[in-house]
Backbone as a chain_set.jsonl record, in Angstrom:
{"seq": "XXXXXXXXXXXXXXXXXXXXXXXXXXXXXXXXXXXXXXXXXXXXXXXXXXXXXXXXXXXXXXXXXXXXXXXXXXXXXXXXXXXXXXXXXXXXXXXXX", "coords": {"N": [[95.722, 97.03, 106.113], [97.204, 100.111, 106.356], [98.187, 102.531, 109.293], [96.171, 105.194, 109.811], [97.519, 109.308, 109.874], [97.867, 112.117, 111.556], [97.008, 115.189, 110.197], [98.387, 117.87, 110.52], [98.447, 121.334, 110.198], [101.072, 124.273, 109.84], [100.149, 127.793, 111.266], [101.66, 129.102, 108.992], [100.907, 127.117, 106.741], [98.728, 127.077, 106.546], [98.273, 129.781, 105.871], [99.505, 129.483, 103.126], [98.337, 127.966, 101.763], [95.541, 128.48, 101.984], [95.846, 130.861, 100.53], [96.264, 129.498, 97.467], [94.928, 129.358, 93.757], [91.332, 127.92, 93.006], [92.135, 125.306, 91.863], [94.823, 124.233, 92.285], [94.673, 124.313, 95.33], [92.581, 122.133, 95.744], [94.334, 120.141, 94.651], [96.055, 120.156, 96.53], [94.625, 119.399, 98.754], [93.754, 116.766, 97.96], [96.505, 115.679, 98.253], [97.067, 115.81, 101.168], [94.83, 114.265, 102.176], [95.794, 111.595, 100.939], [97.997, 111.476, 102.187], [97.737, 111.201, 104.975], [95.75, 108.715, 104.961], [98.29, 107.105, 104.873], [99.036, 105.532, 102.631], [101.167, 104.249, 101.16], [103.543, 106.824, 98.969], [105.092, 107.404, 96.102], [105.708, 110.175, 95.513], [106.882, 111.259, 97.829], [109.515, 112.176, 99.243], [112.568, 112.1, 101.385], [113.896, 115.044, 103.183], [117.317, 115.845, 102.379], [119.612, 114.988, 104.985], [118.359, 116.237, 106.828], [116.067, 115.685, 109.496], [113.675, 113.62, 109.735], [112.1, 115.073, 107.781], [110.208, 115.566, 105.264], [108.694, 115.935, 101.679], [106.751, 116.311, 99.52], [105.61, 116.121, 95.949], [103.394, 118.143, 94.399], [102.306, 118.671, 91.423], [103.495, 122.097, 90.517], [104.027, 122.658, 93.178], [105.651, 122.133, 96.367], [105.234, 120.17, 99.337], [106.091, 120.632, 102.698], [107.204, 118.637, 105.339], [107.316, 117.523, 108.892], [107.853, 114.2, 110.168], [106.273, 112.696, 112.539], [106.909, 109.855, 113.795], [105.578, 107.978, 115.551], [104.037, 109.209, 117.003], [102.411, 109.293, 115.251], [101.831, 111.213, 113.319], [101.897, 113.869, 111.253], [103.003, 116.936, 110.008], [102.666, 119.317, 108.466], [104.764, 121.878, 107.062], [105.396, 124.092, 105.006], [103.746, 125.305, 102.565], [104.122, 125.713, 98.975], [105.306, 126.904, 95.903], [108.35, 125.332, 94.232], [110.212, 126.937, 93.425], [110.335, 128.663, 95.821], [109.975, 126.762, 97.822], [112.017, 125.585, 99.111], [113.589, 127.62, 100.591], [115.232, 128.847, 103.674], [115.309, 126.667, 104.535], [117.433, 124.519, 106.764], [119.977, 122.929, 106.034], [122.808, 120.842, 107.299], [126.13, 121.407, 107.193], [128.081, 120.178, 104.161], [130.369, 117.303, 104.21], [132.845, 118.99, 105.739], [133.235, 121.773, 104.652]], "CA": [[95.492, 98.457, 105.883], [97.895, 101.181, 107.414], [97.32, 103.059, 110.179], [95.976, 106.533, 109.45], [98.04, 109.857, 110.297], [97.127, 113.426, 112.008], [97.841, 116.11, 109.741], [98.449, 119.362, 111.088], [99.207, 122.247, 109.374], [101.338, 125.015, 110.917], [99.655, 128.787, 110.753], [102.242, 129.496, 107.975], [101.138, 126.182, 105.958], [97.487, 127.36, 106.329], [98.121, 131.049, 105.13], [100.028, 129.473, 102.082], [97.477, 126.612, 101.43], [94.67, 129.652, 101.651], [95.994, 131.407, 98.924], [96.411, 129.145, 96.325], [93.656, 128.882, 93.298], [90.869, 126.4, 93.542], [92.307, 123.623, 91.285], [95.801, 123.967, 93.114], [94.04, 123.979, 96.242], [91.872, 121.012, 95.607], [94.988, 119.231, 94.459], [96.815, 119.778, 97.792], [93.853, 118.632, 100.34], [93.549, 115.153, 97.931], [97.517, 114.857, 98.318], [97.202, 115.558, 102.651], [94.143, 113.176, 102.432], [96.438, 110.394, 100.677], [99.111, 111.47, 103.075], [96.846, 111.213, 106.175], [95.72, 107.7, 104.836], [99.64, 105.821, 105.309], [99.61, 104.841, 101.683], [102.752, 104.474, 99.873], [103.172, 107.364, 97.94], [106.333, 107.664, 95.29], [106.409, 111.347, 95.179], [107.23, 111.311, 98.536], [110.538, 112.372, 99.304], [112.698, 112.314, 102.604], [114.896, 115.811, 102.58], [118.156, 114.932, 102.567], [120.328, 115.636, 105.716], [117.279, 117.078, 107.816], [115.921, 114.118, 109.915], [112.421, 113.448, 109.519], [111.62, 116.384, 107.174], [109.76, 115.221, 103.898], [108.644, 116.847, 100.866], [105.385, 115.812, 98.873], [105.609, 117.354, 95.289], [101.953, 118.646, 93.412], [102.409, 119.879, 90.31], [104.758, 122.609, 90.88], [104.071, 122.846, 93.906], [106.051, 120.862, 97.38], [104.466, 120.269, 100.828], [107.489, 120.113, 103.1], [106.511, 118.371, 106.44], [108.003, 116.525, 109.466], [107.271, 112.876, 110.407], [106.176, 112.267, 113.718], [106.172, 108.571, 113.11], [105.847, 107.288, 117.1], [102.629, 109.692, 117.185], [101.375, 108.788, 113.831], [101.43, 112.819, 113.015], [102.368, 114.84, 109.411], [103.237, 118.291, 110.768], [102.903, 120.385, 107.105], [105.249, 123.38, 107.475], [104.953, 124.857, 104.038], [102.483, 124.82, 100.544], [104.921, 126.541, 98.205], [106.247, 126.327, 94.642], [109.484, 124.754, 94.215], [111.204, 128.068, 93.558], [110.488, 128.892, 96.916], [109.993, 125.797, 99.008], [113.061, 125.344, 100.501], [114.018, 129.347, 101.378], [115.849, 129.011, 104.765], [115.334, 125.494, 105.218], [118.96, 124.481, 107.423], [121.013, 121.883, 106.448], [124.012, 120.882, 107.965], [127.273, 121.482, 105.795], [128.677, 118.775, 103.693], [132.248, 117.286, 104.163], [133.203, 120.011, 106.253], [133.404, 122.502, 104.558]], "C": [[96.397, 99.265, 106.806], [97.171, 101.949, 108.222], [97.205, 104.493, 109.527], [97.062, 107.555, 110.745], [97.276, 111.101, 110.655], [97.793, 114.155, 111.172], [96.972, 117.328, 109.928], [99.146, 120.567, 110.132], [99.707, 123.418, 110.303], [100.449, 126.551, 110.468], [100.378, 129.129, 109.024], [101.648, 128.409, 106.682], [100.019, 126.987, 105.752], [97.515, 128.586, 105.482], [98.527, 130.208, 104.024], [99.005, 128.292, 100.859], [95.869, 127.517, 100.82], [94.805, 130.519, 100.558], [96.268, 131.04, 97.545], [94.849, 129.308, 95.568], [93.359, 127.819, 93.453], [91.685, 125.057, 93.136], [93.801, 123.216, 91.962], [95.547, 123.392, 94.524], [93.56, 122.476, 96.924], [92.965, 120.038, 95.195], [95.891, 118.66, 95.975], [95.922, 119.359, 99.117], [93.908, 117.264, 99.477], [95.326, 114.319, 98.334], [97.476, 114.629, 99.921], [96.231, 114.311, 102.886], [94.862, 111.821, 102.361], [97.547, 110.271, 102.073], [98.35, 111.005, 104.763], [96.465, 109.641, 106.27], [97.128, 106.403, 105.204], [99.707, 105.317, 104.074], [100.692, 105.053, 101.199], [102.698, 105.417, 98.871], [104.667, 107.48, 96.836], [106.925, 108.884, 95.202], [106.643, 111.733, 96.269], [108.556, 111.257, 99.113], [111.474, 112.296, 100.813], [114.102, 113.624, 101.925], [116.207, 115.407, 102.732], [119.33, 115.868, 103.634], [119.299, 116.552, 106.573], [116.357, 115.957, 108.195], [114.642, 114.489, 109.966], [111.485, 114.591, 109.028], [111.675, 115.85, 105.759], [109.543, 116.153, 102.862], [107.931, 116.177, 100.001], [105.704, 117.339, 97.509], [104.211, 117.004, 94.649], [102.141, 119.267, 92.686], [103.698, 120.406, 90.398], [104.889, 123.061, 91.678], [104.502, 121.792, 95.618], [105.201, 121.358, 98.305], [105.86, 120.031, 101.354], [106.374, 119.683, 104.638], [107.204, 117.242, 106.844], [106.849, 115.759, 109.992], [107.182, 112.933, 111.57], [105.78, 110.629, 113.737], [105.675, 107.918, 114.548], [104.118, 107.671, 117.065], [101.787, 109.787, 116.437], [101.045, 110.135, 113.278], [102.424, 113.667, 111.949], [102.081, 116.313, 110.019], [103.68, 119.044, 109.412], [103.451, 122.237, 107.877], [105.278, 124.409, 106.012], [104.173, 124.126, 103.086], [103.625, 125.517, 100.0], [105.245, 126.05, 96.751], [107.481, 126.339, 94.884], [110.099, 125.998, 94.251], [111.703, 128.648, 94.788], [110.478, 128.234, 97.819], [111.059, 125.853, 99.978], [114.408, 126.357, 101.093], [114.441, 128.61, 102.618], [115.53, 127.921, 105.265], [117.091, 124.679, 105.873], [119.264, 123.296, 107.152], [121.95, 121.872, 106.846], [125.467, 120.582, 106.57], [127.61, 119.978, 105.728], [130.219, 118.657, 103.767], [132.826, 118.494, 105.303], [133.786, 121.056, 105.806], [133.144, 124.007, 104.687]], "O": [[96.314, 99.063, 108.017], [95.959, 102.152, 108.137], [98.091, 104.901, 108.776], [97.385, 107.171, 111.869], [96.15, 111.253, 110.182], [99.018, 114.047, 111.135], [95.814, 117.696, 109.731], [100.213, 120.525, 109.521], [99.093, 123.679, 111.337], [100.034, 126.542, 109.309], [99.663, 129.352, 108.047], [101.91, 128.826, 105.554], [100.118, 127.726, 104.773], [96.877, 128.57, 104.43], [97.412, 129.946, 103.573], [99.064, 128.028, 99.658], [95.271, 127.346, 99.758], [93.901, 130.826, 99.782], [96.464, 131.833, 96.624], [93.808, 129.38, 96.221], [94.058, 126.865, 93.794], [91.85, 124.054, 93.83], [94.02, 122.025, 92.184], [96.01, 122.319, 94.914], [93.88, 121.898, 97.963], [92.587, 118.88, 95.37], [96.228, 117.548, 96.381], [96.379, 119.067, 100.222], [94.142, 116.333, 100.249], [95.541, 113.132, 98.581], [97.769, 113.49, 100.287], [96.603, 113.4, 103.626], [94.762, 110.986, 103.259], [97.802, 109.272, 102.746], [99.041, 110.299, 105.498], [96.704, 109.082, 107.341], [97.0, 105.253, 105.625], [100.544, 104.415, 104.068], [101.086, 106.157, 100.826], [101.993, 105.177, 97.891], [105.482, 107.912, 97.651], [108.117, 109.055, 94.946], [106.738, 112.957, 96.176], [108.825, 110.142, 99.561], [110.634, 112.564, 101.672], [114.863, 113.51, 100.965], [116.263, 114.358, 103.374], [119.809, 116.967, 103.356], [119.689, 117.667, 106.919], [115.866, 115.283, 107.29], [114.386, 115.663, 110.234], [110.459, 114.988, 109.58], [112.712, 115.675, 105.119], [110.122, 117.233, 102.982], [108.554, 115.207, 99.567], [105.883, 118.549, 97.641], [103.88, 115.846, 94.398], [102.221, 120.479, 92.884], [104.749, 119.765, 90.389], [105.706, 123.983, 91.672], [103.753, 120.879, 95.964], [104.592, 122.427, 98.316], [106.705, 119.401, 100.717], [105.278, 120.155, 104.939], [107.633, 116.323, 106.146], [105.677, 116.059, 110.219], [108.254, 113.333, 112.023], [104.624, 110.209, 113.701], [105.197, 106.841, 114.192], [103.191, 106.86, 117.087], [100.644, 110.206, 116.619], [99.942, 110.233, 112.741], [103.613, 113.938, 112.112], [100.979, 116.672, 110.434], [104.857, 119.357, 109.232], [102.986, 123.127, 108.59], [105.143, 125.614, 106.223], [103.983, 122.932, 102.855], [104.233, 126.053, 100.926], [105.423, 124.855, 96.515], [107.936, 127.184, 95.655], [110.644, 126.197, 95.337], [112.85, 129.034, 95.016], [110.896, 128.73, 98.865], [111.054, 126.075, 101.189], [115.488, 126.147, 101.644], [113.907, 127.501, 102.645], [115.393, 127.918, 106.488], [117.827, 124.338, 104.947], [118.893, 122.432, 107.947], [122.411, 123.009, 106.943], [125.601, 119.885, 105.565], [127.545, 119.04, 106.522], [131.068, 119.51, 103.508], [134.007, 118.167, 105.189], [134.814, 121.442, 106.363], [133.963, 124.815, 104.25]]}, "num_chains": 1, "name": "protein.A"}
């Protein structure tokens, strides 16, 4: 059995997690529960070019959140729909350009 994780949400996750409707809602505490558990999940994404910064999709809605894997801790920084998830998230340029 894996080890279980801490998941934290940041104020911003919570406001955004707070305003969804119930059945959205209720979809994103059973995905932190799974996530919290250590199971293997598929829709689990790593972002690409941002080091230990994931992305859990629900519906049409992502969780973005860094790995603390040492401290066994899921640090949710947004709830959002895709349209908006990844607003001012920084990657580093490609190729140098």
């Amino acid at each position: 059995m894996p080890l279980p994780y801490r998941v934290i949400l940041t104020d911003e996750a919570k406001e955004e997690r707070r305003a969804l409707s119930p059945r959205p809602r209720r979809d994103v505490k059973f995905e932190l529960r799974k996530l919290s558990e250590g199971t293997e999940r598929p829709n689990v994404v790593p972002l690409e070019g941002i080091p230990d910064t994931w992305r859990v999709r629900v519906n049409r809605l992502r969780i973005i959140f860094e790995l603390e894997e040492a401290e066994r801790i899921i640090r949710v920084t947004r709830i959002r729909p895709r349209k908006t998830a990844y607003e001012g998230i920084e990657r580093p340029p490609r190729g140098g350009r």
